[in-house]
C-alpha positions, 0 to 999 in steps of 0.5 A: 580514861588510860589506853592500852599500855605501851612498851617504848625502849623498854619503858611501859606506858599507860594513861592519856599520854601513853599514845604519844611516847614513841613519837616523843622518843622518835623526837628527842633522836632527832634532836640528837639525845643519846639512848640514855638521855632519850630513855630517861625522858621516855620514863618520864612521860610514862610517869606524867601518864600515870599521874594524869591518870590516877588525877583523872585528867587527860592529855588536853588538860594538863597545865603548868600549875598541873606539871608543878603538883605533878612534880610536887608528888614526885619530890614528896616521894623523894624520886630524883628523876623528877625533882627539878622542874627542868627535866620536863622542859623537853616534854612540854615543849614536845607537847607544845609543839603537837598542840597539846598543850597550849601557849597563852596569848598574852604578852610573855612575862620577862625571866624574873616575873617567870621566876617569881610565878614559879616560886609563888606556886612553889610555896603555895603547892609544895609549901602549903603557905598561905597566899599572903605569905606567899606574897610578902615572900616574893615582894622580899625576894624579888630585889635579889632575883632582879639583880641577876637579869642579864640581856634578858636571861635570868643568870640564878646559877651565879648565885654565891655565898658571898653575894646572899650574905651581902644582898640580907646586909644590904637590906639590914641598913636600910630596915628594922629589925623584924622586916630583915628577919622576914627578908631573911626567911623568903631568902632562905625559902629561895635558896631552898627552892632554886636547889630543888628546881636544880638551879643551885647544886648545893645548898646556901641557905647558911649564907644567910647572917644571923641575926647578930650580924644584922644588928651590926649592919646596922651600927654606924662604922668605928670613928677614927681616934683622929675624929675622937679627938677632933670631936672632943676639942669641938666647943660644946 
């Protein structure tokens, strides 16, 4: 299924998108990425070639859910160059643009439903979950990804320690016991995802409360010694 191999920048190429590597480094020049950056990108579809290739697809088959498996192969193998589904933003839209790959017709979802797809097939292709789990997962999270939408952007980078750890006690007032430990686990499986996607530069899964702090969250705050008193004098 491959063709010839190709060498562009140094960068050997071989399978069913070898044939468009150098018109995509002569693309990313235009677009005024540097030598470095342009090489980088270079490897990269050298490196979806290959996959494609061995999976034995060609060029016109390659579809998000194939570019998240793609990406879910190179993490299991701990190839940083690949590990956040970003860096083949340029790659995608260069391949968009030559009609290779194509753009639904249907009405674009807005960014936190974008989100949410992208985390569902986070857990059910790199997780291995099960589809139910999946979405009690989303349905957990999706409070917390829907209060960072702004002006139709998707502001994830502004997550803070502070902001997880009030979103889980938030939700410890209003719900038992069981159903905020699960809030806390799809957090937690959240966080870990957004790091890997390269969204988050370090890890927050510990702002997530233990549990004693749900517990407290939902104890009523200490009455004053002035309503102690007051309390006592009402008549029985």
């Amino acid at each position: 299924m491959g063709i010839a191999t190709v060498s562009v920048l140094g960068v050997r190429a071989h399978g069913p998108l070898a044939a468009y590597a150098d018109a995509f480094a002569c693309f990313l020049a235009s677009q005024g990425y540097a030598e470095g950056s342009t090489r980088l990108q270079v490897h990269l579809i050298a490196q979806v070639s290959r996959w494609l290739d061995a999976e034995g697809l060609d060029a016109s088959s390659l579809s998000a859910l194939d570019v998240d498996r793609f990406i879910a192969a190179r993490r299991a193998r701990v190839r940083r160059l690949d590990r956040s589904r970003r860096a083949l933003d340029p790659l995608v839209r260069y391949l968009i643009g030559r009609g290779v790959l194509t753009v639904s017709a249907a009405r674009p979802a807005g960014p936190v439903e974008v989100m949410l797809t992208r985390y569902r097939r986070y857990l059910l292709v790199e997780r291995g979950v099960t589809k139910e789990t999946a979405r009690l997962y989303v349905t957990a999270i999706r409070p917390f990804v829907a209060s960072f939408e702004r002006a139709g952007r998707l502001e994830l980078e502004r997550v803070t320690g502070g902001g997880v750890s009030a979103f889980v006690l938030a939700e410890a007032q209003r719900r038992r016991g069981t159903s905020v430990r699960s809030v806390a686990t799809a957090l937690r499986s959240l966080l870990g995802f957004l790091q890997l996607d390269g969204v988050l530069q370090e890890s927050l899964t510990g702002a997530v409360p233990g549990v004693g702090a749900w517990r407290l969250a939902g104890l009523p705050s200490p009455l004053e010694r002035g309503e102690l008193r007051r309390g006592r004098l009402q008549p029985g």
